[in-house]
C-alpha positions in Angstrom: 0.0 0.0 0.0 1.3 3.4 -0.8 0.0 6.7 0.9 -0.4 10.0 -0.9 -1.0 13.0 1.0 -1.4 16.7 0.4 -0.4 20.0 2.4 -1.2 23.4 1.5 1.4 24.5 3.9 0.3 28.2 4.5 3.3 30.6 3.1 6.3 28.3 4.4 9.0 30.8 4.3 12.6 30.3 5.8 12.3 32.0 8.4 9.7 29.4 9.9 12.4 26.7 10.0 12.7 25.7 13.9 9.8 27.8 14.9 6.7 26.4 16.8 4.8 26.4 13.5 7.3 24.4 11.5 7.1 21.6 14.2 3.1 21.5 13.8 4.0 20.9 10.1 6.5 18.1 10.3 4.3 16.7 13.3 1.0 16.4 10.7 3.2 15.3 8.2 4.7 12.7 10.4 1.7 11.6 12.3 0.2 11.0 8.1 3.6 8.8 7.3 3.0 9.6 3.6 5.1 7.8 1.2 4.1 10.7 -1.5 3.8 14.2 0.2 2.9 17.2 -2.3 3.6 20.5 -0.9 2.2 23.7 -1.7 2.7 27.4 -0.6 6.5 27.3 -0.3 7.7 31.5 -0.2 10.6 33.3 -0.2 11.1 37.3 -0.3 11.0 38.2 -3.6 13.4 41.4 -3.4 16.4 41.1 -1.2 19.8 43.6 -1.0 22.2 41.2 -2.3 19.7 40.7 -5.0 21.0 44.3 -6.4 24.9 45.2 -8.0 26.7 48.6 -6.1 24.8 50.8 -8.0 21.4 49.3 -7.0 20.0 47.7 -10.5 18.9 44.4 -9.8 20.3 41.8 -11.2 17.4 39.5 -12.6 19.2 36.2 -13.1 20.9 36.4 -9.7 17.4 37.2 -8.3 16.1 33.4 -9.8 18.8 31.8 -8.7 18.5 33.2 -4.6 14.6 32.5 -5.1 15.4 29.0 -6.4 18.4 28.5 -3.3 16.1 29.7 -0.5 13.0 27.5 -1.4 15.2 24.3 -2.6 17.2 24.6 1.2 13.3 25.0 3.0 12.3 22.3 1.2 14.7 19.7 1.5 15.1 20.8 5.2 11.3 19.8 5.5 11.6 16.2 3.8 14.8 15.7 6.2 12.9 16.4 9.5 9.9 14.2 7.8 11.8 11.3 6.8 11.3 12.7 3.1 13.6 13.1 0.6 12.9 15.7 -2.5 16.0 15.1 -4.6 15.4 13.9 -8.5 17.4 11.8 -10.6 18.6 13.0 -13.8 18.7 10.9 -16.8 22.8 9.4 -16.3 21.6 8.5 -12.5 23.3 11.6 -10.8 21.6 13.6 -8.3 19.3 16.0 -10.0 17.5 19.5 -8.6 14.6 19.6 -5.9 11.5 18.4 -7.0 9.8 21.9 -7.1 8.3 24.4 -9.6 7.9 28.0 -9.2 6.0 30.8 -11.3 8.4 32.8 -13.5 7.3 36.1 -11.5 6.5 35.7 -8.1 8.5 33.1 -5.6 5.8 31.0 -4.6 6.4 27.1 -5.2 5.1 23.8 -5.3 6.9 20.2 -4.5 7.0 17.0 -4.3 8.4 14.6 -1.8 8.7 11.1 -1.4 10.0 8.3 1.4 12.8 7.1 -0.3 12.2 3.4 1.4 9.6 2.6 -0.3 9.5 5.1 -3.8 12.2 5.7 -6.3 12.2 8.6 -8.9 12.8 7.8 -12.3 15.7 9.5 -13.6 14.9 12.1 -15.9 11.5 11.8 -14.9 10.6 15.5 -13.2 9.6 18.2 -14.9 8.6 21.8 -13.3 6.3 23.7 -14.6 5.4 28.0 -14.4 3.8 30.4 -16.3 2.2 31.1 -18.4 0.7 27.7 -18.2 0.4 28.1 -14.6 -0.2 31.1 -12.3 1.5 29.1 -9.3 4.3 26.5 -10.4 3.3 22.8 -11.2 5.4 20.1 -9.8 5.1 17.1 -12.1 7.8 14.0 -11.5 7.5 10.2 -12.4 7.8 7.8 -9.3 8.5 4.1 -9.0 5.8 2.7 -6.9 6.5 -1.1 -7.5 3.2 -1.0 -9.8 3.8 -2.5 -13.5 4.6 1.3 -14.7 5.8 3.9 -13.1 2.8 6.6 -11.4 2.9 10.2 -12.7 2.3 12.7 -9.5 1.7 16.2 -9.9 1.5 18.9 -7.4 -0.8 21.9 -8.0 -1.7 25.1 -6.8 -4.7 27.0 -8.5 -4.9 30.4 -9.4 -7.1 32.2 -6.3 -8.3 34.8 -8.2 -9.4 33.9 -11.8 -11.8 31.2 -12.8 -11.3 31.2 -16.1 -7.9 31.1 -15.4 -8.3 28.2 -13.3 -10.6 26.0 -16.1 -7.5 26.8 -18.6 -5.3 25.2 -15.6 -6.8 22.4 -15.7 -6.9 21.7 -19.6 -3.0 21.9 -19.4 -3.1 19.7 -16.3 -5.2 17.1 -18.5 -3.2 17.5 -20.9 -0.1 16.7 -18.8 -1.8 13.6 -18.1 -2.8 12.1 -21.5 -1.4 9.7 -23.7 -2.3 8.8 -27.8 -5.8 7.2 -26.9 -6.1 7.1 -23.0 -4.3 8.2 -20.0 -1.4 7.8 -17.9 -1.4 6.3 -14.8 -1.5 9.2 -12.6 -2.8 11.1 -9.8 -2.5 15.2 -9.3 -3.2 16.6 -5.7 -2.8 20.2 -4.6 -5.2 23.7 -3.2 -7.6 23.7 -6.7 -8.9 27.1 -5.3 -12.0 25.4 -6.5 -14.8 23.0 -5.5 -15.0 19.8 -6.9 -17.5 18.8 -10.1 -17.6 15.4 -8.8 -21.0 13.4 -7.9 -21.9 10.4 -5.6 -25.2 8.5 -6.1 -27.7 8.7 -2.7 -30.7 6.5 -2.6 -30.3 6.3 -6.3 -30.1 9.8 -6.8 -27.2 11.2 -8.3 -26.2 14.2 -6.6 -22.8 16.5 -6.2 -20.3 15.3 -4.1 -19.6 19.3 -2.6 -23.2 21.2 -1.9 -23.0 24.7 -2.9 -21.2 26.7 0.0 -21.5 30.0 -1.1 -25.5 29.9 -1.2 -25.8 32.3 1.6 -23.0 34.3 1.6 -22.6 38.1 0.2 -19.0 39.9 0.2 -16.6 41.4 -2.4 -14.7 38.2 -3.0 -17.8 36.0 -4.7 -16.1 37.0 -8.1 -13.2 34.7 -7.7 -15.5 31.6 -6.9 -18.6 31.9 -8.6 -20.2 31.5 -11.9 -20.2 34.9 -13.0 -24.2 35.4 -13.9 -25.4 34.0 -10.4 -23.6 36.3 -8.3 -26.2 38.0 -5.8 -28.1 35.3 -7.0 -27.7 31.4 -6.0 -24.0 31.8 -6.0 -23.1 28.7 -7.7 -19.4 27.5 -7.7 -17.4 27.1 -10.6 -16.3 23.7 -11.3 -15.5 24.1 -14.9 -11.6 23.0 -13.5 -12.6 19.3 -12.0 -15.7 18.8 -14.8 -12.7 19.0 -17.2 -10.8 17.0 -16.1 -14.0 14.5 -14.8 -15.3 14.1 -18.1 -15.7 10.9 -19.2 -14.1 9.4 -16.4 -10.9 10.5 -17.8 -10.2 11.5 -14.2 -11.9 10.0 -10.6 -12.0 12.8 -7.5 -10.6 10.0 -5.0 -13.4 11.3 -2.1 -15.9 10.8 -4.1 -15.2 7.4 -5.7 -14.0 5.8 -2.7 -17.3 7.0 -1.1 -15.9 8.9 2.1 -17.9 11.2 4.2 -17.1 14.1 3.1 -15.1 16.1 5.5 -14.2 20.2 5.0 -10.0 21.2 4.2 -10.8 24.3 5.0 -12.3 26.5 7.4 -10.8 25.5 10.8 -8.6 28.8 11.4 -10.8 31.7 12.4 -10.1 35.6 10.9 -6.7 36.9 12.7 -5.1 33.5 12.7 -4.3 33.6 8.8 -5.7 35.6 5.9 -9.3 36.8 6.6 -11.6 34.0 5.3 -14.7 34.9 3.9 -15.7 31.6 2.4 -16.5 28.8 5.5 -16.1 25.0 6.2 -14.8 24.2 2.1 -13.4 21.4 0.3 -10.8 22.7 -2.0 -7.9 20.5 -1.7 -8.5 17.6 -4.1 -6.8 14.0 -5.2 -7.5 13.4 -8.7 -7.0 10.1 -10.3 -6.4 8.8 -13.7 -8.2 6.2 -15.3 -5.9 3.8 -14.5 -5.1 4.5 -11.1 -9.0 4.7 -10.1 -9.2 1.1 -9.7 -6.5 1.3 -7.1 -8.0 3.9 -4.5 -8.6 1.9 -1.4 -8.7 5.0 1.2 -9.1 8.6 1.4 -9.3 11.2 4.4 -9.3 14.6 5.8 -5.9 14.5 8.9 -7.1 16.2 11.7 -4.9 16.6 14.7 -4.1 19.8 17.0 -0.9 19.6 15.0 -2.7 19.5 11.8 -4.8 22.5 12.7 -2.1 24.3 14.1 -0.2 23.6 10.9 -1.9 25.4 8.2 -5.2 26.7 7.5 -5.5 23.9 5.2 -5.6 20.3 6.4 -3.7 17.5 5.0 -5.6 15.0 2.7 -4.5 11.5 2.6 -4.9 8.8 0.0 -4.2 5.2 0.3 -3.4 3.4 -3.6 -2.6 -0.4 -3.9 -0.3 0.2 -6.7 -1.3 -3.9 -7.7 -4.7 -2.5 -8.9 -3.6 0.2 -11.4 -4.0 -0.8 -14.3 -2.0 -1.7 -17.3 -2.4 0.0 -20.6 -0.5 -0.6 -23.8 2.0 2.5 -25.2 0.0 4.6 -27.0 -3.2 2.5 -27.2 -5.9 2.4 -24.7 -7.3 -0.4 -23.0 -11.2 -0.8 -22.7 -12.2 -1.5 -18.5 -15.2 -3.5 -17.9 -18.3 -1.2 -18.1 -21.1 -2.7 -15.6 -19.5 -2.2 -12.5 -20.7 -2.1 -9.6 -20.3 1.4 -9.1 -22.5 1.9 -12.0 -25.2 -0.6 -11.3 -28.3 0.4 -10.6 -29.5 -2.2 -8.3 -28.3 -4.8 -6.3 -28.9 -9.0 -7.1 -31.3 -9.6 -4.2 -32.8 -6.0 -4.4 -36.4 -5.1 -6.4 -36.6 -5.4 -10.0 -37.7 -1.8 -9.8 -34.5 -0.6 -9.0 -32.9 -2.1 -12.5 -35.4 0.6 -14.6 -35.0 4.0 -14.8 -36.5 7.0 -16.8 -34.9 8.3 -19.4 -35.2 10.3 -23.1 -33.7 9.0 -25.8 -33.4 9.3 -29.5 -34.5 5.9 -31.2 -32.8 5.1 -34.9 -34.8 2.2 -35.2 -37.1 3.5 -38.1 -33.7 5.1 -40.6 -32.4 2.2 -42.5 -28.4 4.1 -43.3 -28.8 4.2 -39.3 -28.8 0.9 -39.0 -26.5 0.0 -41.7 -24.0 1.8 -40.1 -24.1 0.2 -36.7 -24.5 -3.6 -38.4 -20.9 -2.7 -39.9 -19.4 -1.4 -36.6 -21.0 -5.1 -35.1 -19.2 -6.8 -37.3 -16.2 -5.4 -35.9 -17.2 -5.7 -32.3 -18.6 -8.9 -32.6 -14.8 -10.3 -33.0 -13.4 -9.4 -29.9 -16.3 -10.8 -27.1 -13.3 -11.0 -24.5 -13.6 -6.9 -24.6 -16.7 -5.7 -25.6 -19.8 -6.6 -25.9 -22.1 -5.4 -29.5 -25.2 -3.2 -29.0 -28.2 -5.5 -30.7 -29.9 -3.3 -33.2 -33.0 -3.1 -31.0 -31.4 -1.7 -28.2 -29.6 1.1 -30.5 -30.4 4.4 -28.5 -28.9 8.4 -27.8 -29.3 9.1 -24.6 -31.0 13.2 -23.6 -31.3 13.2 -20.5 -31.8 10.8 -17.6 -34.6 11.2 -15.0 -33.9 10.5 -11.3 -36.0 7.4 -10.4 -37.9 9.3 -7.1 -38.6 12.5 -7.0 -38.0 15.2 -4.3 -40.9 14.1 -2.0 -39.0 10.2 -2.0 -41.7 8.8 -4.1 -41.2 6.8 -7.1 -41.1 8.2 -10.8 -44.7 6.5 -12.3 -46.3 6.3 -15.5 -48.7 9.3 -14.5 -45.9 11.4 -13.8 -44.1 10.2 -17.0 -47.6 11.4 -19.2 -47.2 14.9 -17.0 -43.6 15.6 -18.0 -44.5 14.2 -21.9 -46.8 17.4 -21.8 -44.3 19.9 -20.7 -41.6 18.6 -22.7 -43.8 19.0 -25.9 -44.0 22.5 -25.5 -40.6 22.8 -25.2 -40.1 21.0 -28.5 -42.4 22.7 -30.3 -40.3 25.9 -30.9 -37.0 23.6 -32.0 -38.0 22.1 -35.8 -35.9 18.5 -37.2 -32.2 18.8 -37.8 -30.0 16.6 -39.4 -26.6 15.3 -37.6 -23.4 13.0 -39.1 -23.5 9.9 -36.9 -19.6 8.8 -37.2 -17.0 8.1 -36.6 -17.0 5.4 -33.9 -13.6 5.0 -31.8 -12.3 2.8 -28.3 -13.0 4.4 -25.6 -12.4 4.2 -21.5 -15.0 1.4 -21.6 -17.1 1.5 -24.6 -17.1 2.0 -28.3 -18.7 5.4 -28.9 -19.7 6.7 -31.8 -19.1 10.9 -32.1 -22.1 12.8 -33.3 -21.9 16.5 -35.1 -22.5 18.9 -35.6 -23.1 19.6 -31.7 -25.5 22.8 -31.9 -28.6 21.1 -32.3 -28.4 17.8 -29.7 -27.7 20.9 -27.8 -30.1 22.9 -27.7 -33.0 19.7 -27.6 -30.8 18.8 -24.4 -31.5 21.6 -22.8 -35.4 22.3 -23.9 -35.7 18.5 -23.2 -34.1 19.8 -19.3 -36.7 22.4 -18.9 -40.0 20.5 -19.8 -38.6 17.8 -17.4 -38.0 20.0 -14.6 -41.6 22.2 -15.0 -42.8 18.7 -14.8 -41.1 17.9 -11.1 -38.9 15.6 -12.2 -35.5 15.3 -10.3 -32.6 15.2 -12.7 -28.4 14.9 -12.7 -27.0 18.0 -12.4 -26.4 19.6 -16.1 -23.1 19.0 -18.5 -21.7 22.5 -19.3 -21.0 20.8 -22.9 -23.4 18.2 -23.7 -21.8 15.5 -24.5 -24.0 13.9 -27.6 -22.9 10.2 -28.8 -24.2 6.7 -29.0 -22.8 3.1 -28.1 -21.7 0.5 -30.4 -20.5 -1.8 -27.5 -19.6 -2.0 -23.7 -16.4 -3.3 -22.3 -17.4 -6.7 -20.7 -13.9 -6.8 -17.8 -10.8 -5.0 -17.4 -8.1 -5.5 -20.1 -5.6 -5.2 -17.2 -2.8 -7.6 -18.9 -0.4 -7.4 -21.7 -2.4 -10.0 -23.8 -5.9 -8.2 -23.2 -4.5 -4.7 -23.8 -3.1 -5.6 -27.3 -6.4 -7.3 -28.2 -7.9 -3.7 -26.4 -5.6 -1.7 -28.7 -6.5 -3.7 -32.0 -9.7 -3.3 -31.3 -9.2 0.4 -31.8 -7.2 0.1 -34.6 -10.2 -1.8 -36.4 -12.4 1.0 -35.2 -10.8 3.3 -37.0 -9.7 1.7 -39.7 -12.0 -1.2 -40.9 -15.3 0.7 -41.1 -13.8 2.8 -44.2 -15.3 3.8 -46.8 -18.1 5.3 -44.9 -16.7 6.5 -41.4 -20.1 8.6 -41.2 -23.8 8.6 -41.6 -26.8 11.0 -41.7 -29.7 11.1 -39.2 -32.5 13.1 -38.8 -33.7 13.8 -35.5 -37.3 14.9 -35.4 -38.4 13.0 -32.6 -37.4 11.8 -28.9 -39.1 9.4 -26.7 -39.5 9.5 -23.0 -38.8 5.4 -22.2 -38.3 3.2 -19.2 -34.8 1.8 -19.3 -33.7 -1.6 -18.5 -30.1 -2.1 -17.4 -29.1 -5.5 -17.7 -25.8 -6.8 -16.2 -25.6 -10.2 -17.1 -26.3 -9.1 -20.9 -24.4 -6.3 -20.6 -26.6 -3.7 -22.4 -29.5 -1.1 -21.6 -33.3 -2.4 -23.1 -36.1 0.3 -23.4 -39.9 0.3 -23.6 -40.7 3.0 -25.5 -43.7 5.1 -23.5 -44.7 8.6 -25.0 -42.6 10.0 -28.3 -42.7 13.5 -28.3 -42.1 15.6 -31.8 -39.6 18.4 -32.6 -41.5 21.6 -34.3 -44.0 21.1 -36.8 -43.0 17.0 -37.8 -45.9 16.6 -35.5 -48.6 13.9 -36.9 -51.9 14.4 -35.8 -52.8 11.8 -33.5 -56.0 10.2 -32.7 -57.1 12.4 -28.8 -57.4 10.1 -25.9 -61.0 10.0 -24.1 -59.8 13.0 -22.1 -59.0 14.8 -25.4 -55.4 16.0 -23.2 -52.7 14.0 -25.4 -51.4 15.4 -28.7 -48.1 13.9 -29.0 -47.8 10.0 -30.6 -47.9 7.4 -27.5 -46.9 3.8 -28.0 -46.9 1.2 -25.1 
């Protein structure tokens, strides 16, 4: 078992070493026993005399380097009282810098540390990063683990002020991060400045992870937190940062997928004791996982200690990784993990059928032949790797809208009557969006299905969100909303985890085929005109969704006149 941890240690400047406040830091630390330790908020003075020749113009390279001396002595004094060690291995085996990074202006720095009993650096494998990709500096370095590659760990600061600046963080952090096709096995911890996109599923309700903390509140600083157009309003967080890098499961936030209660990292210092804290009891300092390492998260928690409060105003996070579980994927391929998991289940063997159905709205291809055409090719490709995926029957072809929490707020259960209700307020919605045409194609591997793209992205858009706002008139409880709907279909669902060399080659040809074999004719055409709120059947032991189609509501003026009901109310096709 390896432990991660994380410390925002609150403006660790050298003048601190020794002092009552540098033991509560290497107390926490200690009392932790991280094998991994990523370090943020390490300061030095930014001018200084000797900085400066005899006639007082500063000498800009000789500045660096006293920045760059000062930190690098704090820090390695830090790992040395911890049982740490922060020195990196260049690529001929000789000793190489401190792991830390700084930004190019101000002399604020990030690190990494390691126990060197039990994780090796691999030489030539750190890299620091500043601006302009980062407002703070980005500590990124390879470590030996003992898992079957080594784990990439990066430690991060966000920028405090800018959210936008923040989201484009976070798209170079991905990028940091990715391979040709998949991910690195990696994790990046650090102060995001920013609350966590992630979402847990309660009573089969899928909820976020972080409730809104800045509901209530009303001071000068909401601007550097909030979504700009509900300031004075809801105050919603910005989480652009962690949906990035969340999307798709290319990235797990290790609280949330390990299921901890969650627990604050912030908050515990009143005003006076630190900088004046407008925002409360927050969760801000994050573990994010990579594909491959999410499998491998067996532990996660908040350090609390009088040490660890006295530290810093943030509080350590700890993560526990068996580096046996991560998996292994093939250089520059990607290989496909099992798709029913448990964590994605929606009931349990011995529970109620009931909980295996949920509403939905979906688009239904059945009835456009080129449709299915297209998908009977991409079958014939899936259909010869079984030991990785499993092929979507034509009858069970489907674009998913929107999904419908199963119970609404009041805890009762979605029904048909309240599925007839919603039909009627999503109609209206649809009647001011007419038919539009999309390119189905082309269909590629991904984490653990075969999707197939769909463009151009304006329309699916726009029906996502009028679909959302009949459904919510209605009552219905829904997921919270993608900032960028994602639009696609399925062609196939990973049936286990191709977690050895043999599987991940047969993963990796399976991609190739993908993109290869279905030529000439990578694309289709579609015509959306219609979308039918369903019952959905997941089915683990087949592998697949089923649906029952229920009420099929029309886009603009494709309406057909139907036949009115004895109550005369329904004026949108029905099928049972």
């Amino acid at each position: 078992m390896i432990r991660v941890a994380n410390l925002n240690a609150y403006k660790l400047h050298p003048r601190d070493v020794a002092t009552q406040g540098w033991e509560a830091r290497v107390t926490a630390i200690r009392e932790v026993g991280p094998d991994v330790l990523c370090l943020q908020e390490v300061l030095v003075d930014e001018d200084a005399p000797e900085d400066a020749s005899e006639d007082g113009i500063v000498d800009e390279a000789k500045r660096l380097r006293r920045w760059d001396s000062q930190a690098a002595a704090v820090i390695a004094r830090l790992a040395q009282d911890c049982g740490l060690s922060a020195t990196t291995i260049r690529p001929g085996d000789s000793a190489g810098p401190v792991a830390m990074a700084r930004n190019a202006h101000r002399p604020w720095y990030t690190a990494v540390l390691w126990n060197p009993t039990t994780v090796t650096p691999v030489p030539g494998g750190f890299r620091p990063y500043g601006s302009p990709d980062y407002w703070h500096g980005c500590t990124t370095i390879q470590l030996d683990i003992g898992a079957q590659s080594p784990l990439l760990v990066v430690s991060y600061h966000g920028d405090p002020f800018r959210p936008d600046f923040r989201a484009n963080e976070a798209r170079r952090l991905k990028g940091a991060f990715r391979r040709t096709g998949g991910a690195k096995p990696g994790i990046v911890l650090g102060d995001f400045n920013s609350i966590s996109a992630a979402t847990v599923t309660v009573d089969r309700v899928e909820r976020l992870y972080d409730e809104e903390p800045y509901r209530d509140q009303d001071h000068d600083d909401l601007e550097y937190q909030c979504v700009p157009e509900t300031i004075g309003d809801t105050n919603l967080a910005d989480r652009r940062p962690t949906a990035m890098l969340l999307r798709r499961g290319f990235m797990v936030d290790a609280a949330a997928h390990v299921g901890a209660p969650w627990q604050p990292t912030v908050g515990h210092w009143a005003d006076g004791q630190g900088d004046p804290d407008p925002w409360g009891r927050r969760r801000i300092d994050l573990a994010m996982a990579t594909r491959p390492v999410a499998p491998a998260l067996v532990g996660y928690r908040t350090h609390r200690s009088p040490a660890a409060e006295a530290a810093s105003d943030h509080l350590l996070v700890v993560v526990d990784i068996d580096p046996s579980r991560i998996h292994y994927e093939a250089e520059g391929g990607l290989t496909v993990r099992k798709f029913m998991t448990p964590g994605r289940q929606w009931g349990r063997p011995d529970g109620p059928d009931e909980d295996w159905i949920r509403p939905h709205v979906l688009w239904l291809p059945q009835d456009q032949p080129q449709v299915c055409a297209y998908f009977a090719k991409l079958r014939e490709i899936t259909s010869q790797y079984p030991d990785v995926i499993s092929s979507i029957a034509e009858e069970d072809l489907h674009m998913t809208f929107q999904k419908i929490n199963p119970q609404v707020a009041a805890g009762s259960r979605v029904d048909d009557a309240m599925l007839k209700a919603a039909a009627v307020a999503v109609q209206r919605e649809l009647e001011a969006l007419e038919p539009f045409t999309v390119e189905i194609g082309p269909a590629r591997a991904s984490g653990s299905a075969g999707i197939v793209e769909i463009w151009p992205e304006q329309g699916p858009a726009e029906l996502y969100q009028r679909v959302r706002a009949g459904l919510t008139t209605a009552g219905l409880g829904l997921p919270p909303a993608e900032e960028f709907f994602w639009c696609h279909m399925s062609c196939g669902y990973g049936v286990q985890d191709t977690d050895t060399p043999k599987l991940a080659a047969r993963s990796d040809r399976l991609a190739s085929d993908l993109g290869r074999r279905v030529r000439p004719g990578i694309r289709t055409s579609a015509t959306i005109s219609s979308v039918w709120l369903a019952w959905e059947r997941q089915v683990p032991d087949r592998n697949t969704y089923t649906f029952e189609r229920v009420h099929q509501l029309h886009l603009g003026q494709s309406r057909q006149p139907q036949p009115a009901t004895p109550n005369g109310a329904d004026t949108y096709a029905t099928e049972k």
